[in-house]
C-alpha positions as CSV (number, residue, x, y, z in Angstrom):
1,X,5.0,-4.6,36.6
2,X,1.5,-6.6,35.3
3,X,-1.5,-6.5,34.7
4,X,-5.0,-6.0,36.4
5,X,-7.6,-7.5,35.0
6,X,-10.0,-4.5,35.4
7,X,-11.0,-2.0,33.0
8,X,-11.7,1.5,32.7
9,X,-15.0,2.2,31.0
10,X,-15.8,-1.6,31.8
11,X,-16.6,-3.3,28.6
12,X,-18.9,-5.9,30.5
13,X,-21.0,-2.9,31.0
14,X,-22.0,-3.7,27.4
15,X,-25.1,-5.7,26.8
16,X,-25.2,-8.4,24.9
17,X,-27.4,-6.4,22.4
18,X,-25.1,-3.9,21.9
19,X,-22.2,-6.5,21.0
20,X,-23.9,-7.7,18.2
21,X,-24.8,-4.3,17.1
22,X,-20.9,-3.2,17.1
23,X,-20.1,-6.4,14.7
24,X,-18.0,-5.4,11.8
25,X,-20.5,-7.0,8.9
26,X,-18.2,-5.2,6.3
27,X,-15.1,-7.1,7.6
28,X,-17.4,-10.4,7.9
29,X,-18.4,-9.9,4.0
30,X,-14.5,-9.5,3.1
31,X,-13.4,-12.6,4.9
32,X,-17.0,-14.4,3.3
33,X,-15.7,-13.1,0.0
34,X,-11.8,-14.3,-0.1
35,X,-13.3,-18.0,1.4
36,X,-16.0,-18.0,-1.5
37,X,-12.9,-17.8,-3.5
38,X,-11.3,-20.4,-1.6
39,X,-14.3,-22.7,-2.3
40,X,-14.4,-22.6,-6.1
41,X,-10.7,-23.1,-6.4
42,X,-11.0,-26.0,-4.8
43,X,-13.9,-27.4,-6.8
44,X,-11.9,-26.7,-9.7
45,X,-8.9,-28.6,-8.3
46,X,-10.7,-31.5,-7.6
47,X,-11.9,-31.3,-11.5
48,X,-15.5,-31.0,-10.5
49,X,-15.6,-33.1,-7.4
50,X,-17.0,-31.1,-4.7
51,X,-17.3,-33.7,-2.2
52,X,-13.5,-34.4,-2.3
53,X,-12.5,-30.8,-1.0
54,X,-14.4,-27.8,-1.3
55,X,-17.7,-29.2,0.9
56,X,-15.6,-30.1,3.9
57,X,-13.8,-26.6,3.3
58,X,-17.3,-25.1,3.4
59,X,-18.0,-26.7,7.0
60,X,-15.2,-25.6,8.2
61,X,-15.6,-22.3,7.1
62,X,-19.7,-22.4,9.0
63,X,-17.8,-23.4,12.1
64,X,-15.0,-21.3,12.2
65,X,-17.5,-18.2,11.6
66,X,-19.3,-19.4,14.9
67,X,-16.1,-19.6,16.6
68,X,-15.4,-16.1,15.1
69,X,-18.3,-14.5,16.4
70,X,-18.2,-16.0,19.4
71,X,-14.8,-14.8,20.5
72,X,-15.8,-11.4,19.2
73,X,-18.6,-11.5,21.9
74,X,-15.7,-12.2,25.0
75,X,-14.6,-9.5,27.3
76,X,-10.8,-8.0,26.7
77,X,-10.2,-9.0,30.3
78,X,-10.7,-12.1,30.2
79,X,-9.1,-13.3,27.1
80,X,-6.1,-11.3,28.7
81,X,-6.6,-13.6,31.8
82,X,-6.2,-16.9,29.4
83,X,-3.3,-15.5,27.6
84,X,-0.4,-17.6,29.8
85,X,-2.6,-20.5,29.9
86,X,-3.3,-20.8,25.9
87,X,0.2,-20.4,25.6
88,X,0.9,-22.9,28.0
89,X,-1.0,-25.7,26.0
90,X,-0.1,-25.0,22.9
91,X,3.2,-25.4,23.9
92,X,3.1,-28.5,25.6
93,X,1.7,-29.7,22.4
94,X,4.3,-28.6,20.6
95,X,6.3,-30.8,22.9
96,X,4.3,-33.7,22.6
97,X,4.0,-33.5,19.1
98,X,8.0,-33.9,18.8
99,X,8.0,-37.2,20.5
100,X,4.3,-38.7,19.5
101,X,3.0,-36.3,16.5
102,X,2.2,-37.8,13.3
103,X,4.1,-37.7,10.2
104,X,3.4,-36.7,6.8
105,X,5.4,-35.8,4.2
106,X,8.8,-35.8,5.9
107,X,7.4,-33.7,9.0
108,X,6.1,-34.5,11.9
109,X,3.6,-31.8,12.4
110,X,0.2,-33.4,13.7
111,X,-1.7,-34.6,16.4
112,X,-4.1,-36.8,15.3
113,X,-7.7,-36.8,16.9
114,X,-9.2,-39.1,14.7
115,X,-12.0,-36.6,13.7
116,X,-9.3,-33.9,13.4
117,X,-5.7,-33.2,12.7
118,X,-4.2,-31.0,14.8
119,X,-1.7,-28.7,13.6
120,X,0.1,-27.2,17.3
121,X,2.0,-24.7,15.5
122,X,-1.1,-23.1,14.2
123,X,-2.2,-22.8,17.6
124,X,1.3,-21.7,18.5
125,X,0.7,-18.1,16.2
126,X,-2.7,-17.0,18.3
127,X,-1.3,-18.2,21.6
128,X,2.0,-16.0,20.8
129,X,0.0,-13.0,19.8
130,X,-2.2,-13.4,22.7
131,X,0.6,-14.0,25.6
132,X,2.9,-11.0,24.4
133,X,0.5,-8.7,24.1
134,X,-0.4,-9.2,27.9
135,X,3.1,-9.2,28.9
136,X,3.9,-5.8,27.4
137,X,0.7,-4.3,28.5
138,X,2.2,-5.0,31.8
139,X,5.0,-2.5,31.5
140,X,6.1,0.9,31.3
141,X,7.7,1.9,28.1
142,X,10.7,2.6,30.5
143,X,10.7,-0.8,31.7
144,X,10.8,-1.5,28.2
145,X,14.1,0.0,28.0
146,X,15.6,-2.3,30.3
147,X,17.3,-5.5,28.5
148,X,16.6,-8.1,30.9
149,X,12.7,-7.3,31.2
150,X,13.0,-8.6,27.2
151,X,15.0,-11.8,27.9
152,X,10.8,-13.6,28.8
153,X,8.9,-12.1,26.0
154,X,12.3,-13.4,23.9
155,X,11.7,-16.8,25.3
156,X,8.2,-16.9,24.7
157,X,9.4,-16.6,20.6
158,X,12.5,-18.4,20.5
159,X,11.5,-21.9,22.3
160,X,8.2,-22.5,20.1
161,X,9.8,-21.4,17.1
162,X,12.7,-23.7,17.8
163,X,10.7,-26.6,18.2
164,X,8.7,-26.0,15.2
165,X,11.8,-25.3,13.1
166,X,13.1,-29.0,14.4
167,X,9.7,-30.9,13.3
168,X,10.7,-29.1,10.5
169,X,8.7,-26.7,9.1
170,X,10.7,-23.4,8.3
171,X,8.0,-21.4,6.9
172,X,6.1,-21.3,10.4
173,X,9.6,-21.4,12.7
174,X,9.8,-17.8,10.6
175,X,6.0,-16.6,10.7
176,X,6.1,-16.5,14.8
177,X,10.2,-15.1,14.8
178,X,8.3,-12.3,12.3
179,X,5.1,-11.9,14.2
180,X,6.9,-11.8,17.5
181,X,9.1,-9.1,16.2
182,X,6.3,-7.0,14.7
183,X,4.9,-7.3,18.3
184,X,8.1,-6.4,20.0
185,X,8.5,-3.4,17.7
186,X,5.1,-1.6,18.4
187,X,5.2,-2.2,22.3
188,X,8.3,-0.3,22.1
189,X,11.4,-1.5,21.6
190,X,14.5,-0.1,20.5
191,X,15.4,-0.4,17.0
192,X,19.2,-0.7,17.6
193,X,17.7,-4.1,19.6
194,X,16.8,-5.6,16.4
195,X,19.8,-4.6,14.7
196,X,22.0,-6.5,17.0
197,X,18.9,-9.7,16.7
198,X,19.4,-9.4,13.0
199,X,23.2,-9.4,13.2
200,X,23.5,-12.5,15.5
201,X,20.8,-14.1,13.1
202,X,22.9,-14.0,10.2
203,X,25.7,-15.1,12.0
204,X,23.3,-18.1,13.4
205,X,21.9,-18.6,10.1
206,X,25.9,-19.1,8.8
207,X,26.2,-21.1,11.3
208,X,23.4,-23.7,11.0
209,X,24.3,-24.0,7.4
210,X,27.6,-25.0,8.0
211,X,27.0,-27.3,11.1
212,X,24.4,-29.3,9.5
213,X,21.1,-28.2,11.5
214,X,19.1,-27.7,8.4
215,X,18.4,-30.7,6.6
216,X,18.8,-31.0,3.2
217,X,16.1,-30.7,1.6
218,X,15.7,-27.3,3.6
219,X,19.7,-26.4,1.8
220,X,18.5,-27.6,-1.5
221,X,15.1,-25.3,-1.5
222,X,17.7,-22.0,-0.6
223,X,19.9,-23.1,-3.4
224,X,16.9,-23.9,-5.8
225,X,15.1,-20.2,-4.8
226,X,18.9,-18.7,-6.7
227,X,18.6,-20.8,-9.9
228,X,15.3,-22.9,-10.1
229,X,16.8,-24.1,-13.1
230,X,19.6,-26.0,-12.4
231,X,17.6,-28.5,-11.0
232,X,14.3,-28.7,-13.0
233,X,13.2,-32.0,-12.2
234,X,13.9,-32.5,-9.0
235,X,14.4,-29.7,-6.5
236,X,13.5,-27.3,-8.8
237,X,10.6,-28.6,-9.8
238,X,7.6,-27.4,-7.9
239,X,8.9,-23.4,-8.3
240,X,9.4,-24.1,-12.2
241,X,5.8,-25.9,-12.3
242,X,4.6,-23.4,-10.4
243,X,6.2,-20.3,-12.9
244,X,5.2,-22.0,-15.8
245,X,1.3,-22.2,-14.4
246,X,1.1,-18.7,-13.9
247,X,2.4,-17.4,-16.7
248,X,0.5,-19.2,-19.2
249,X,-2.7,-18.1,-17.4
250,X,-2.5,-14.9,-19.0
251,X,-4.6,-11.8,-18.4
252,X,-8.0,-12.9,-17.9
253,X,-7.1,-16.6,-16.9
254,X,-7.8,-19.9,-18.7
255,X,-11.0,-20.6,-17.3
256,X,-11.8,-22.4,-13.9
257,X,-11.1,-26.1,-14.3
258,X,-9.3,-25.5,-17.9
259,X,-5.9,-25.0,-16.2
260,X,-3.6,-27.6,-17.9
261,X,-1.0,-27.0,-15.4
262,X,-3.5,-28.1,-12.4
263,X,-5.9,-30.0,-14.3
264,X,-3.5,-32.3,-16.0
265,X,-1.1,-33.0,-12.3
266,X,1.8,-31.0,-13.3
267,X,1.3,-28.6,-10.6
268,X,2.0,-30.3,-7.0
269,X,-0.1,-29.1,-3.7
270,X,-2.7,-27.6,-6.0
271,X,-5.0,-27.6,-3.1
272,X,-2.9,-26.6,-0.3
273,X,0.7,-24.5,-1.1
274,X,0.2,-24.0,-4.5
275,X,-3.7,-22.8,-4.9
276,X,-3.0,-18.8,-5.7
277,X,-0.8,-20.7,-8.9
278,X,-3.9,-22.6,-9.7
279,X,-5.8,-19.8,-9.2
280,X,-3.6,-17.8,-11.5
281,X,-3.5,-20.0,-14.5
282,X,-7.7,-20.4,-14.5
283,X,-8.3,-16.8,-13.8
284,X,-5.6,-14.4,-14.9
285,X,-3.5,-11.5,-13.3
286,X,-6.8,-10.1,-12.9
287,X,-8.1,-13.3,-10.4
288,X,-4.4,-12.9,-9.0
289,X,-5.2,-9.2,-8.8
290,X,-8.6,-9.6,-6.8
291,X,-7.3,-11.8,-4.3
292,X,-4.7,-9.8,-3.2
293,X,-6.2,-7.1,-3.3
294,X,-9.3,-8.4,-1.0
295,X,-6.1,-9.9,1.7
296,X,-4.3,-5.9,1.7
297,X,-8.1,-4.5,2.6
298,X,-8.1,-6.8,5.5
299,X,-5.0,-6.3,6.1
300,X,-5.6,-2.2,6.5
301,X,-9.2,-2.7,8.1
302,X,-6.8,-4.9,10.9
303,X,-4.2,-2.3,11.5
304,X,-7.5,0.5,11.4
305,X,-8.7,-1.2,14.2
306,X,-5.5,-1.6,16.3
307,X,-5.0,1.8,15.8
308,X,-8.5,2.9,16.7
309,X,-8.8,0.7,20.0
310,X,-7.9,3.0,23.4
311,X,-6.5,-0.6,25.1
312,X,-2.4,-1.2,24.9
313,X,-3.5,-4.7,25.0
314,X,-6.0,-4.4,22.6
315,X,-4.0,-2.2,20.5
316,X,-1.2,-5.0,20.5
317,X,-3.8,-8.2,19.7
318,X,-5.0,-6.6,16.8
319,X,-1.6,-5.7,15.6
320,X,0.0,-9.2,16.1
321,X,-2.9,-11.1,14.6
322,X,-3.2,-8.5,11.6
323,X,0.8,-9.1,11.2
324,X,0.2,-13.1,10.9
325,X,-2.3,-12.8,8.4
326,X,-0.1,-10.2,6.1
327,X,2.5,-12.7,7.0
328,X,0.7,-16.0,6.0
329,X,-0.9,-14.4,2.3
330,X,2.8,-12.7,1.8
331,X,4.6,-15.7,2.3
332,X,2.5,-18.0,0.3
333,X,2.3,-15.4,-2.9
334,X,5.7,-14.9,-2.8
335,X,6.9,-18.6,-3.0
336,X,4.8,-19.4,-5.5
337,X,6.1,-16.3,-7.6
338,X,9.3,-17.4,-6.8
339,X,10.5,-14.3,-5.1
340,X,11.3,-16.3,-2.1
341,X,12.5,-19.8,-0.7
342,X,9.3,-22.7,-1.1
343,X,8.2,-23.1,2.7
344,X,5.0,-24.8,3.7
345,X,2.9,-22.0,4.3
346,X,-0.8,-22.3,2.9
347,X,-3.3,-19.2,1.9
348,X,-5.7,-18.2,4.6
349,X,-9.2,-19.2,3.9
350,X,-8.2,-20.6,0.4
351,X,-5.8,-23.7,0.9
352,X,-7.4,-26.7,1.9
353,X,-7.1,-27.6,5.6
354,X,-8.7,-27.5,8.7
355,X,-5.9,-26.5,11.6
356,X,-5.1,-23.7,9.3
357,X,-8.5,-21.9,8.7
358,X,-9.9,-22.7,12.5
359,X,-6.4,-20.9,13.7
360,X,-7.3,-17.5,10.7
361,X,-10.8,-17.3,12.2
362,X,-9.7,-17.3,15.9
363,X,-7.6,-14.5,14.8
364,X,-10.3,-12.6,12.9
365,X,-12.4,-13.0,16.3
366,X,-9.6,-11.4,18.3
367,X,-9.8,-8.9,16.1
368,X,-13.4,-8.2,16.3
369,X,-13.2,-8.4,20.0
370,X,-10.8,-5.3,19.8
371,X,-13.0,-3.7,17.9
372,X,-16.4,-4.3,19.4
373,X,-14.1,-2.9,22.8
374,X,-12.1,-0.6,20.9
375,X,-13.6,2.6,23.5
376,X,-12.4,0.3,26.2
377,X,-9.3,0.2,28.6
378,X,-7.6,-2.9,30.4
379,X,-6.0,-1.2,33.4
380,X,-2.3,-2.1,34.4
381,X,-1.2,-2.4,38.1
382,X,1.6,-0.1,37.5
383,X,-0.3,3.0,37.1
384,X,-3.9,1.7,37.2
385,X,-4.8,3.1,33.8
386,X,-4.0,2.2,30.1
């Protein structure tokens, strides 16, 4: 059981050339496209102000397409080959983070590098994807049969997402269960599994409620999700702020900047959580539309690609970090629509923030390794072939 870092139909055998020849520029226009977006939202939300948001956004964006590309560039073998150690850091951060991590807004979340703030639980949804997808390219789907070879990769979810649920942060603690699952479920494993993970999740779930694990504010956003209304001004009041903002921006939208909702402080996080209901009152159902329509064609061209690549390990990458963006754009449209619990989940490449947009472009560089390799194989000791 492992893997062996060799390949058949060695992808090093690629020049360097050739790499850039095999870039997805159609996938690099779509993700260029949504972060345009991302940029005049911002501008709006700062009323006009670019240098207050949207021009740090826009560096962030230059450097994370570097990053992007440069990833894309790396061999499938030897990002397999970092998997345990990426994982291995961004957990220990995660650690460190509980005892010495700053806090802001009731969490403590951050490291702070002076020129950065880093977010370890961003970190903690590549590394995942990364580190299971190695681990299951190891094994046999027979293997995968077995329970006990399941109780690691089940670690490997459960202890991040625990200490991330504790800092707190719900919304993420539930991306990486979700991600982890989606991965678990394509390398194999049996439904009936999940079924009895989902039955002692309720049962956990009744019992954290009941014990006092989840903090209050955590119980008053679950009550607030049934009837926003019975606390307007208080619990209630982002998801009501957030309702009322969307629906008055109609069809076609109010205009950018001439969102009264936004533009007149009413809406909270209007830069961060709760841009798409910004976005919705300046530019309609049909700005709404757009956007989610540009984050369901990534979302397929992802999935395209893990289904076109000849590597297991490949085929799993693209998979998991295709599964965390569907996961980040779902949450965050949902919440504000009210169709779910508020969580602190921001928009990929629209929301204002740095951790958050460097972690979406490591993951679209993942993805363009796979596919720049996709007529590749990572071999696997146990057979010596994908």
């Amino acid at each position: 059981m492992g893997i062996e870092l060799h390949s058949v139909g060695s992808a090093p055998g690629l020049r360097m050339t050739q790499r850039i020849r095999q870039i997805p520029w159609s996938l690099v226009i779509l993700i260029a496209m949504v972060a345009s977006i991302g940029f005049a939202m911002l501008y709006s939300a700062a009323g006009g102000n670019a240098d207050q948001w949207m021009n740090k956004q826009m560096v962030r964006f230059a450097a994370g397409v570097c990053i992007m590309l440069a990833i894309g560039m790396v061999d499938l073998q030897r990002l397999a080959k970092i998997a345990y150690p990426l994982y291995a850091v961004a957990f220990v951060l995660l650690v460190y983070v509980e005892f010495l991590g700053e806090i802001g807004m009731g969490a403590q979340r951050w490291i702070d590098l002076k020129f950065f703030q880093l977010q370890p639980s961003e970190l903690m949804k590549v590394s995942l994807c990364l580190v299971l997808a190695r681990y299951f390219h190891g094994l046999t789907y027979e293997e995968i049969g077995r329970p006990w070879v399941l109780i690691v990769p089940t670690l490997l979810v459960v202890l991040p997402a625990g200490l991330v649920l504790k800092q707190p942060d719900l919304g993420t603690a539930g991306m990486l269960l979700l991600a982890g699952a989606g991965i678990f479920f394509v390398a194999g494993v049996r439904w009936w599994k999940f079924a009895i993970v989902f039955a002692l999740g309720i049962a956990g779930s009744v019992g954290a409620w009941n014990s006092g694990f989840l903090h209050d504010y955590q119980k008053a956003r679950l009550v607030t999700f049934l009837d926003p209304a019975n606390d307007a001004l208080g619990a209630g009041y982002h998801i009501t702020q957030s309702k009322i903002a969307l629906g008055s921006g109609g069809v076609w939208g109010k205009g950018l900047m001439q969102g009264s909702q936004a533009q007149l402080d009413f809406l909270p996080e209007r830069q961060t959580d709760f841009i798409f209901t910004m976005l919705g009152e300046e530019l309609g159902l049909v700005g709404g539309l757009l956007v989610l329509t540009l984050y369901s064609l990534l979302v397929v061209y992802g999935f395209a690609i893990a289904l076109r690549t000849r590597s297991h390990f490949g085929r799993l990458l693209a998979f998991g970090v295709t599964m965390n963006l569907f996961l980040y754009f779902f949450i965050n449209t949902a919440m504000v629509m009210g169709l779910i619990p508020v969580v602190g989940i921001p928009l990929p490449l629209i929301s204002y923030g740095g951790t958050a947009m460097m972690t979406v472009m490591v993951g679209f560089g993942l993805l363009m390794a796979v596919y720049i390799q996709r007529d590749f194989r990572v071999g696997r000791r146990t057979s010596g072939e994908d």
